[in-house]
C-alpha positions in Angstrom: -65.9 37.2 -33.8 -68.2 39.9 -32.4 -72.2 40.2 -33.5 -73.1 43.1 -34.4 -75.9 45.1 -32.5 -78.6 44.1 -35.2 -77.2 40.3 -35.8 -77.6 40.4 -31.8 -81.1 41.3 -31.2 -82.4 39.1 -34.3 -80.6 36.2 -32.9 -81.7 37.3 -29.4 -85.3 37.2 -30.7 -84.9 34.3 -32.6 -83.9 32.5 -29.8 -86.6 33.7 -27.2 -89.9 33.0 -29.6 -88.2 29.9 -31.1 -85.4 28.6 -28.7 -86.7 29.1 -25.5 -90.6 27.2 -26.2 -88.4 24.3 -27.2 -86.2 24.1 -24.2 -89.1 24.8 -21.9 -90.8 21.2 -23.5 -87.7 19.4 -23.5 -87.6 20.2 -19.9 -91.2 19.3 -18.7 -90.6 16.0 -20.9 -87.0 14.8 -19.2 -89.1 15.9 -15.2 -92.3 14.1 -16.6 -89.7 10.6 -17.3 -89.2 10.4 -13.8 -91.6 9.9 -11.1 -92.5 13.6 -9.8 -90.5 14.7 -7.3 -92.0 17.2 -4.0 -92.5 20.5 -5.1 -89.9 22.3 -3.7 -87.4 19.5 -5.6 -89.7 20.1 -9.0 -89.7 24.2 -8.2 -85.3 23.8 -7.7 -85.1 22.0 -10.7 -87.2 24.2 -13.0 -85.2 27.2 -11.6 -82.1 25.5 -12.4 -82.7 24.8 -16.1 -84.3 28.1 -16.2 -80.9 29.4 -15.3 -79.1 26.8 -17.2 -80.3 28.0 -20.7 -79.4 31.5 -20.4 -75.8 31.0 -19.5 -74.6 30.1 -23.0 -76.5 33.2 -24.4 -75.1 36.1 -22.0 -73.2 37.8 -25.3 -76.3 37.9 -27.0 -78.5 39.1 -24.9 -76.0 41.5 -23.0 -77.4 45.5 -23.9 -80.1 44.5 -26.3 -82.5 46.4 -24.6 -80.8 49.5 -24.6 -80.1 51.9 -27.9 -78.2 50.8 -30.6 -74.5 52.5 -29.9 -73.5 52.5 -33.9 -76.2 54.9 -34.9 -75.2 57.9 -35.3 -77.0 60.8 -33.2 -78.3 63.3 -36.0 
């Protein structure tokens, strides 16, 4: 099933003001469970899971930015 241009950058939206905020506190809560690791360790880890949570959402997020292509050009 492909999103449209519009149901992509709601949910794109959607998921960067509500989505991301959520997954950035889930993952300062599951490092804060352990004891804290050096900082290079912490920094790798944070980059991971910052990489992590975008993976699912490439088709989303892929030409959001850019002009919607079904409008037509009057």
């Amino acid at each position: 099933m492909a999103l449209s241009y519009k149901t992509r950058r709601r949910l794109s939206l959607l998921i960067l003001l509500i989505g991301l905020p959520l997954y950035i506190g889930a993952a300062v809560f599951l490092v804060s469970l352990f004891d804290r690791p050096g900082v290079l360790l912490e920094l790798a880890i944070y980059v991971g899971l910052g990489i992590l949570w975008a993976l699912p959402f490439r088709a989303v997020f892929r030409g959001v930015g850019q002009a919607d292509p079904e409008a037509r050009d009057d």
